[in-house]
N, C-alpha and C positions, 0 to 999 in steps of 0.2 A: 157631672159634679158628684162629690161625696155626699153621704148621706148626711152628715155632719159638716157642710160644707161652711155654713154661717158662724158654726160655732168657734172662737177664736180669733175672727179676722175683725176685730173691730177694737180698740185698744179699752174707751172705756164707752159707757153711754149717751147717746149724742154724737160721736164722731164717727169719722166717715167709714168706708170697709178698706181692709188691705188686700188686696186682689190684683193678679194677671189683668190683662184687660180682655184678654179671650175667656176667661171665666166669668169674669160681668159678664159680656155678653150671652154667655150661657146662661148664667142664671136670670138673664131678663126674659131670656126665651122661654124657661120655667115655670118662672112666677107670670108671665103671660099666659101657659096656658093654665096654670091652678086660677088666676082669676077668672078666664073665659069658661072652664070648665065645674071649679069647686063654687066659687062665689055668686049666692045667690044677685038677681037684678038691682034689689032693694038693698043691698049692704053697700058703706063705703064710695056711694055715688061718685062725688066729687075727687077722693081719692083714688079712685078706678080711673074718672075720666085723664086724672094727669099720671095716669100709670099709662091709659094706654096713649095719650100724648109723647110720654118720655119713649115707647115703644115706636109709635112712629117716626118721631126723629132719627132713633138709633138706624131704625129701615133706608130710612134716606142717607143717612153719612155712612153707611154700609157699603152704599152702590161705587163708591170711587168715582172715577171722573163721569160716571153716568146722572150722579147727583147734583150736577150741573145744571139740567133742565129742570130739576125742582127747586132752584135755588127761592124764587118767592114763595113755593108752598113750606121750605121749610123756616122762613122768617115769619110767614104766620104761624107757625109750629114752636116755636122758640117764644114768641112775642107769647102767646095762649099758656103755655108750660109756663112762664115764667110770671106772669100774673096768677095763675089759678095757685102755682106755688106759696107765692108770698102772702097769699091769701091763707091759705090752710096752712102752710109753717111760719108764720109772721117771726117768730118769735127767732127761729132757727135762721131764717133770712137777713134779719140782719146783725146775727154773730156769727157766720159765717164767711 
């Protein structure tokens, strides 16, 4: 990813990114490791935990038809993501 990769791909504030989908994926892989590595343990709990939730999902619909055998891990993966979400962006949740 560019150095300036964020900058520009978003129309206004609040909406979503404009993005390749192999560049998402890049840059989740990024922003995974600045939280494991820059982010302290005590910053951002909650918002880590469904960071690295969303990071697990991604791992599993990655694998292709191998993601078959995790099909119930990743519906509790989904179910947890999607609570812990509307919980912390209530707001974004339902005007999205």
């Amino acid at each position: 990813l560019t150095k300036m990769f964020f900058e520009g791909r978003t129309q206004k504030a609040g909406k979503h990114i404009k993005a390749f989908a192999s560049e998402v994926l890049s840059a989740i892989e990024l922003l995974h490791l600045f939280v494991l590595v820059v982010l302290p343990d005590n910053v951002l709990v909650e918002h880590v935990k469904l960071f690295h939730l969303m990071v697990d999902i991604v791992s599993v619909l990655t694998l292709g038809d191998g993601a078959l055998k995790y099909a119930q891990k990743l519906d509790d993966l989904l179910a947890d993501h999607h609570e812990l979400f509307t919980k912390l962006h209530a707001s974004c949740a339902r005007n999205c």
